[in-house]
C-alpha positions in Angstrom: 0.0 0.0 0.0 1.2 3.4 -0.3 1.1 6.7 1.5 1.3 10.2 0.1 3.1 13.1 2.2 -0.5 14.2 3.4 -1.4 10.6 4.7 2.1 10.1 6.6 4.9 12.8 7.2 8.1 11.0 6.8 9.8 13.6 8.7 7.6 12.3 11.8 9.4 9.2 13.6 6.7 8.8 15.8 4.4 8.3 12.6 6.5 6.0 10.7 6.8 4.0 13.5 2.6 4.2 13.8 2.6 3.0 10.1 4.7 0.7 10.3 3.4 -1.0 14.0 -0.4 -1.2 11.7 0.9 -2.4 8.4 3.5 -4.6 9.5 5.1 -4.9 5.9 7.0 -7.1 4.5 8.5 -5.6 1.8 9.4 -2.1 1.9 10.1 0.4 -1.6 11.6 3.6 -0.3 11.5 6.2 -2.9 10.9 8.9 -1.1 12.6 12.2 -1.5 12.5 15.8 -0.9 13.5 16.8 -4.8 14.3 19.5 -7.3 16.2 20.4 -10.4 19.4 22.3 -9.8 17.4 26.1 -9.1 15.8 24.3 -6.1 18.8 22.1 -4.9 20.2 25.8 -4.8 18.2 27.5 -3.1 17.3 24.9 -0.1 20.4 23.3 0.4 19.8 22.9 4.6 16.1 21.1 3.2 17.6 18.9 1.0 19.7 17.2 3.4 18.0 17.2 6.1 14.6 15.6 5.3 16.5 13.6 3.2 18.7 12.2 5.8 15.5 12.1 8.0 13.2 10.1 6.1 15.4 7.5 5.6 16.6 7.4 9.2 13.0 7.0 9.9 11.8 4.1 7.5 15.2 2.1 7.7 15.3 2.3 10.9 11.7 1.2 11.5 11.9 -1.8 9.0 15.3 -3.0 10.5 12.7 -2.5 13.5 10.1 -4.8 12.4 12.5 -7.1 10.7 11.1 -6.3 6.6 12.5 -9.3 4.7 13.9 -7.0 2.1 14.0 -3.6 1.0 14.8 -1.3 -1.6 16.3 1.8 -1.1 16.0 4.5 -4.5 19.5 7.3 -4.4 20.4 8.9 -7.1 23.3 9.1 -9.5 24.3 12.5 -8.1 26.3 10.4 -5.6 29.1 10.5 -7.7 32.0 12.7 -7.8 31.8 16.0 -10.1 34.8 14.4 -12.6 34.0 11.2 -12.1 35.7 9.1 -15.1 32.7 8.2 -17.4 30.4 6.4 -17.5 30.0 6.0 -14.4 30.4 2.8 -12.4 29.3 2.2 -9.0 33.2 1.8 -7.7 34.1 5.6 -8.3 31.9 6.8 -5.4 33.8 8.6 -2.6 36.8 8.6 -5.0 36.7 12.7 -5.6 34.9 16.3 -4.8 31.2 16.5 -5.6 29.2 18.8 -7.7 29.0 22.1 -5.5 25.2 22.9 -6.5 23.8 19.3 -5.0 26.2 18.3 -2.8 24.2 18.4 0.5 21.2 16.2 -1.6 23.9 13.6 -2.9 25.5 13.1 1.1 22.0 12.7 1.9 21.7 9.7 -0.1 25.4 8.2 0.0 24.1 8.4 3.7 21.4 6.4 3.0 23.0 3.9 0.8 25.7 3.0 3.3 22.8 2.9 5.9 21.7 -0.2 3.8 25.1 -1.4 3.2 26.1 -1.1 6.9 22.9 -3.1 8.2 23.4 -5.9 6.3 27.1 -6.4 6.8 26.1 -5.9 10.5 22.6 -7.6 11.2 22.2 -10.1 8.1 19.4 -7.8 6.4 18.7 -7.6 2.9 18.5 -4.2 1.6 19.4 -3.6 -1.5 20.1 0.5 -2.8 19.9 1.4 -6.1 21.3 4.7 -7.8 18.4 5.6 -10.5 19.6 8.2 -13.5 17.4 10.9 -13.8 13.6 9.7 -14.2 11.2 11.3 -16.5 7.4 10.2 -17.1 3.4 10.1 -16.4 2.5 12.4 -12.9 6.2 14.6 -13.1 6.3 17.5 -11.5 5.8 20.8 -13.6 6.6 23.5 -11.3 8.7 25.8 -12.9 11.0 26.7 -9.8 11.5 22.9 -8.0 11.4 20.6 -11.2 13.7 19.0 -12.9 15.2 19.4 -16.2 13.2 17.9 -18.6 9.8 18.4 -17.3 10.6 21.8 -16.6 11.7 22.5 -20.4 8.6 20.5 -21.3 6.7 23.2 -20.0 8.7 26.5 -20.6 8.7 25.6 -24.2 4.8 24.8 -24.1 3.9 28.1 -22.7 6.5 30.1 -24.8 4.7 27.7 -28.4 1.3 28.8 -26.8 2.5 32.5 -26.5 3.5 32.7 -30.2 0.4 30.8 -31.3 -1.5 33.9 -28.9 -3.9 31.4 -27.4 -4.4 32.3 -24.4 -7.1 29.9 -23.4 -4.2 27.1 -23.1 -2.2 29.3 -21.5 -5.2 29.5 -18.8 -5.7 26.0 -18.3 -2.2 25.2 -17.7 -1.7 27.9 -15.4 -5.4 26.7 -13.6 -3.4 23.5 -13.5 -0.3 24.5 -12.3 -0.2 28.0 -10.9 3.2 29.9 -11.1 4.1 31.8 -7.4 -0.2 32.2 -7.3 -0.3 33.6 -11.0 -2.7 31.1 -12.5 -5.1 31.9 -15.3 -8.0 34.1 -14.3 -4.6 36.7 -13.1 -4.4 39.8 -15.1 -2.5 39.2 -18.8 0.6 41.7 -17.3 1.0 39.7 -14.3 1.3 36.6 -16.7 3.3 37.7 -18.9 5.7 39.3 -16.0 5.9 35.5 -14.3 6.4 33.9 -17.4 9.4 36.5 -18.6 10.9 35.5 -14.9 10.9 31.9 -16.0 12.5 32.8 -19.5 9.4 32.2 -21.2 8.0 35.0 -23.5 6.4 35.3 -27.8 9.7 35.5 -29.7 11.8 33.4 -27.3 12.8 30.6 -24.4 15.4 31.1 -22.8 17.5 27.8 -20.5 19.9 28.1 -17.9 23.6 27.6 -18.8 25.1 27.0 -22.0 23.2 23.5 -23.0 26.8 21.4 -23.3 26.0 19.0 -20.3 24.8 15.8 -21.2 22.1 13.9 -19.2 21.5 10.6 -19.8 17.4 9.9 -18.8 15.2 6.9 -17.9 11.5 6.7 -18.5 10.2 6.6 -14.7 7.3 3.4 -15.8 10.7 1.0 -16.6 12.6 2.3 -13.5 9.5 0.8 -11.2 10.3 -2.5 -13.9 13.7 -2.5 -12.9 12.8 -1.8 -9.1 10.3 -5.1 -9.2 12.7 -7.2 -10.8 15.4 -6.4 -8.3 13.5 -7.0 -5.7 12.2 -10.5 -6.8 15.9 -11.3 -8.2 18.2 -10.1 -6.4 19.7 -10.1 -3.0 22.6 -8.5 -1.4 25.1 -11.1 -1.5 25.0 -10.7 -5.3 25.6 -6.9 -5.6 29.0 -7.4 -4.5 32.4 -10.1 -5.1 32.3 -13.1 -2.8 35.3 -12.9 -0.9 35.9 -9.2 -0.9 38.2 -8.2 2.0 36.4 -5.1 1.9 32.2 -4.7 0.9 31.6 -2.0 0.0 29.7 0.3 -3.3 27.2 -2.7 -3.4 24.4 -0.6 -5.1 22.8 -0.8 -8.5 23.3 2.0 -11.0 19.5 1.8 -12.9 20.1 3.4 -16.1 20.3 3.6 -20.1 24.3 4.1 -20.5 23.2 6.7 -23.2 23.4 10.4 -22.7 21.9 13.7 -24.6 23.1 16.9 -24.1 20.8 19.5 -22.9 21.0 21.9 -25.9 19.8 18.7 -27.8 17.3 17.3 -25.5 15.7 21.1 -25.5 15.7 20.8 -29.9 13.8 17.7 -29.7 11.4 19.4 -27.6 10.9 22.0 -29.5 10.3 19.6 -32.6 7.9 17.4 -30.7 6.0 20.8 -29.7 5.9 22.4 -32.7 7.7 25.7 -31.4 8.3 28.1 -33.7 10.1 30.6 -31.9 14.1 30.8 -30.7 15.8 28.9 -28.4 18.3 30.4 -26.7 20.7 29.8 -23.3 22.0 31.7 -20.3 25.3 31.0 -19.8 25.5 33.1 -16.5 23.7 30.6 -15.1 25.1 27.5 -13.7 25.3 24.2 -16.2 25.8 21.5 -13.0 27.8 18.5 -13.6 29.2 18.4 -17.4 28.1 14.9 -17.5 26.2 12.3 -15.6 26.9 8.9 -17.8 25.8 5.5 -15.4 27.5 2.3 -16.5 24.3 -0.1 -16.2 26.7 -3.2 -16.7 26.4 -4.8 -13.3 22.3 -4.1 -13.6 22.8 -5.4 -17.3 24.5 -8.4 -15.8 21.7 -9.4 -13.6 19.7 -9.6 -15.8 17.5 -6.1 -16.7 17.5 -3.7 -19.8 15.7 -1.1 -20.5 13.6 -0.1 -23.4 12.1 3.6 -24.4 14.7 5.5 -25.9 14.6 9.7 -25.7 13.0 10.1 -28.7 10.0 7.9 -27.6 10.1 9.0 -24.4 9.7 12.9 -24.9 6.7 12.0 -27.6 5.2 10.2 -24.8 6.1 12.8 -22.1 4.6 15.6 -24.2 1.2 13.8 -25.1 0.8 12.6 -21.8 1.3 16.8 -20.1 -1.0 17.7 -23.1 -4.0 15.0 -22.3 -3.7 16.0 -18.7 -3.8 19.5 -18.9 -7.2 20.0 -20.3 -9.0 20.5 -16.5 -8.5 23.6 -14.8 -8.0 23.9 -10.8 -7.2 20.2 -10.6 -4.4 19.5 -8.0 -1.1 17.9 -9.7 -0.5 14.3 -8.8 2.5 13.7 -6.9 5.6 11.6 -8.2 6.8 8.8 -6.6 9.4 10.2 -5.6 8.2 13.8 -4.2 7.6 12.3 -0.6 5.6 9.4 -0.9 6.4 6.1 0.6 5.5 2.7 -1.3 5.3 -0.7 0.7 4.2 -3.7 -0.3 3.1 -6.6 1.3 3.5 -9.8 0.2 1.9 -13.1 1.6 3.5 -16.4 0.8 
C-alpha cells in the first residue's frame, strides 16, 4: 500500500513508527525524497539534506525494526563525484569532490546507501540500494521553480509555443493547473506575462539556464519501477558485491540507459515534438551543474534487466501525456513517486 506526504509525514518518527506497528510490511520500496532540479537544490540546500537524511533514518530504521524481509532503497546518481571518469560505475563513489550545486542532496543519499550497506554487513538484512539516472514520465512534477530538467523544459517551451500561437485559453488552463508563485489563469494578462518572462518564457523566445553542453542521460520513470520489481524479486545482497571481498563495499545498482543527450539537444527535440516556432536560446551566467552524468548499467545489465524507451520515444510520450492532462483547470497535480511518498508492499507467501 502506499502513502502520500499528506497521509504520513516521513519527517515524523513517531508516525513511521505508527505505520509501520499497523501495516507490518514485509516488503518495503523507499523512494521517497524531498527533490528539485538544480534552481531548487540551490536555493534549499539545509532542506535537501535534512529531510533527506531524516526520512530515511526513519523508514530504515523502522523496517530494520520490524525485521522487513527485504527492502529497496531508490538514491540517485548524483552520488558520484563531479569528474567522475565516465560512465560511471558504481566503484568511483567517494573517489573525488562533488558537484557544488547538490552536494548536501547527494551526502544525503550516500548516507542512505551505506545505511543499507552497513545493516546488512552488521545484522544479516537484505536491503538492497539502487542509484536511478534521472527519471522522466506520467505524474512529473511541472513546477517551474523545484522541477527538474526535462519536465521543466517541457513546459517553458509549451507556454512560450502557446504565446506565439496567442492562445491564451491554453495558457489559462495550464496555469489553472499548475499555478506559477499564485499567478494562474483568471490573473491579469501583465502579471502573466511578467511571471512567465521571470521563468525565460516570452512570444519570440525561451530562454534555458547555462550553456546547453551538459549531457544527461534519462530513464522513463514506468521501466525504472520495472527495474525496481525485478530487483526485488531477483536479487539479493550477497549478489551486488564479489564473494570474498576483503572489503564490501559500493554494493548498489546503477539503474540506467548508458546513453546520454546533451541539454541543448534534449531542448531541440522538444521543441520539434511541440511544434515551437520561436528561438531557443541559453543563459550561460547561469550554472550548467555536472558536465556529465553517464551510469555504466553493466552490473544491472548483468543481472539480468534492460531497458527499453529510448529519448525520442520518451519525450513524444512525455509531451502527449502533459498535453492530455492539462485539459482540466483547478485540478491539483499528482505527486511523483518520488516527491515524498512512501510505497510498501506486502506480500503473503
Amino acid at each position: 500500500m502506499g502513502r502520500s506526504h499528506k497521509e504520513l509525514d516521513l519527517l515524523d518518527g513517531a508516525a513511521v513508527r505508527k505505520f509501520f506497528d499497523e501495516e507490518q510490511p514485509d516488503y518495503v520500496f523507499l523512494a521517497a525524497a524531498f527533490v528539485g532540479g538544480i534552481m531548487a537544490n540551490s536555493i534549499y540546500r539545509a532542506d535537501f539534506i535534512y529531510k533527506n537524511m531524516q526520512i530515511q533514518q526513519n523508514v530504515i530504521g523502522e523496517s530494520f525494526r520490524h525485521k522487513v524481509k527485504k527492502l529497496l532503497f531508490l538514491g540517485s546518481t548524483c552520488i558520484y563525484p563531479r569528474d567522475a571518469q565516465q560512465p560511471m560505475q558504481e566503484d568511483t563513489l567517494l573517489t573525488s569532490p562533488l558537484e557544488y550545486t547538490n552536494e548536501p542532496y547527494a551526502i544525503a543519499k550516500i548516507a542512505g546507501l551505506k545505511m543499507c550497506e552497513s545493516f546488512n554487513l552488521q545484522y544479516g538484512t537484505n536491503y538492497i540500494a539502487v542509484m536511478p539516472t534521472n527519471l522522466y514520465g506520467p505524474n512529473d512534477n511541472f513546477d517551474l521553480e523545484r522541477s527538474h530538467v526535462l519536465p521543466a523544459m517541457i513546459r517553458k517551451i509549451h507556454l512560450a509555443h502557446c504565446l506565439k500561437e496567442g492562445d491564451w485559453n491554453a495558457i489559462s488552463k495550464d496555469l489553472n493547473l499548475r499555478p506559477v508563485e499564485g499567478i494562474d489563469g483568471s490573473s491579469p494578462k501583465e502579471d502573466i506575462l511578467a511571471i512567465l518572462n521571470k521563468y525565460g518564457i516570452c512570444d519570440t523566445a525561451v530562454t534555458l539556464w547555462g550553456t546547453g553542453t551538459p549531457l544527461r542521460e534519462f530513464l522513463w520513470s514506468e521501466e525504472m519501477a520495472d527495474a525496481s520489481v525485478f530487483v526485488m524479486e531477483h536479487v539479493d545482497f550477497k549478489d551486488t558485491y564479489q564473494q570474498g571481498d576483503k572489503e564490501v563495499r559500493n554494493c548498489h545498482i546503477n539503474i540506467g540507459t548508458g546513453k546520454e543527450i546533451s541539454i541543448r539537444h534534449l531542448a531541440e527535440l522538444i521543441v520539434k515534438t511541440v511544434g515551437y516556432q520561436g528561438k531557443l536560446t541559453f543563459d550561460s551566467s547561469k550554472p550548467d551543474g555536472t558536465m556529465r552524468k553517464l551510469t555504466d548499467p553493466s552490473k544491472l545489465h548483468a543481472l539480468g534487466w534492460h531497458h527499453q524507451i529510448e529519448i525520442e520515444e520518451g519525450v513524444s510520450r512525455m509531451y502527449q501525456w502533459y498535453m492530455a492532462n492539462s485539459q482540466l483547470t483547478h485540478k491539483k497535480t499528482p505527486r511523483r513517486i518520488n516527491s515524498c511518498t512512501l510505497l510498501i508492499l506486502r506480500f503473503y507467501f
